[in-house]
C-alpha positions in Angstrom: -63.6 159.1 -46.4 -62.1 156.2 -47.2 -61.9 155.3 -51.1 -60.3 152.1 -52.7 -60.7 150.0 -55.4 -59.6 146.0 -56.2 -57.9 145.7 -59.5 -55.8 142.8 -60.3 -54.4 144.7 -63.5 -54.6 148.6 -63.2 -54.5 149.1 -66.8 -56.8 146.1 -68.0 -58.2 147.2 -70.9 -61.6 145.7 -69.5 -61.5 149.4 -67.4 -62.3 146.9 -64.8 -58.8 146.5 -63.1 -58.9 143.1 -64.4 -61.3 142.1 -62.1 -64.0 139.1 -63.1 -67.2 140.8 -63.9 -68.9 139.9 -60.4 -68.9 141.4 -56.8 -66.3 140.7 -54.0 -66.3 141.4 -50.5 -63.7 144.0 -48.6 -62.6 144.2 -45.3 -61.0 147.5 -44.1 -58.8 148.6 -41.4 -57.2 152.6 -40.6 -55.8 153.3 -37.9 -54.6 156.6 -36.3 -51.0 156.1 -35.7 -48.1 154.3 -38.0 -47.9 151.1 -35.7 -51.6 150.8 -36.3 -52.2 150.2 -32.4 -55.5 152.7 -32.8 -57.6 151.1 -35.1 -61.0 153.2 -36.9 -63.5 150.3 -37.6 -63.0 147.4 -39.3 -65.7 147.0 -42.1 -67.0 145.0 -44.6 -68.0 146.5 -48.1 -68.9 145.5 -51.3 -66.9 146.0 -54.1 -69.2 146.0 -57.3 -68.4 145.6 -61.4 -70.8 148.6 -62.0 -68.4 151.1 -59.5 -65.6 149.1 -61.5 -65.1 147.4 -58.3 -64.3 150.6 -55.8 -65.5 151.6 -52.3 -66.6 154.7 -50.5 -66.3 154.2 -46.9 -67.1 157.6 -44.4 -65.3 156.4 -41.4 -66.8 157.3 -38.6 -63.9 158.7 -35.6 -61.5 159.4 -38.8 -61.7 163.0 -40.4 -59.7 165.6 -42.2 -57.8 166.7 -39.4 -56.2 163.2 -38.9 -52.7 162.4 -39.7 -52.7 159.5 -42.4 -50.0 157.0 -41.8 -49.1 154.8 -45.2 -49.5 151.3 -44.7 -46.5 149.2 -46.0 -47.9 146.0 -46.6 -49.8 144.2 -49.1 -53.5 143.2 -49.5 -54.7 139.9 -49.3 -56.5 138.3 -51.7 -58.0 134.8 -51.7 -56.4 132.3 -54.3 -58.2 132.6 -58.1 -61.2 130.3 -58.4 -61.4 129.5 -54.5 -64.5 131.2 -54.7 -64.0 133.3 -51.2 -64.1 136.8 -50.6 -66.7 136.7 -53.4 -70.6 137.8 -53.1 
């Protein structure tokens, strides 16, 4: 299972992550090996206020017995107020 949440500010005292109090869009990627060259997916999920924006994913192909491999880069998010990404 995959589980992840958006949150602009962690510690927001909104309990929100800082996140604007409307849905966004996800896209997800894992991948088997560390030079991500065996990828499990992609998706699309929703990221909803009411789960303070998190997602459960069960990945099909991708179970307990899998080596995880740390991804070292960062998340891309669209720019505030251009509107994409959001639902």
């Amino acid at each position: 299972m995959l589980w992840t949440r958006l949150a602009q500010n962690p510690l927001a005292d909104n309990g929100h992550g800082g996140m604007p109090d409307r849905p966004f869009l996800m896209e997800w990627e894992i991948a088997t090996d560390k030079r991500f060259c065996h990828t499990v997916g992609p998706g699309i999920e929703v990221a909803r206020p009411k789960s303070a924006h998190s997602v459960h994913v069960e990945v099909e192909g991708y179970g307990r017995e899998t080596t995880h491999h740390p991804v070292d880069r960062p998340a891309k998010a669209a720019p505030r107020g251009s509107g994409q990404h959001s639902v």
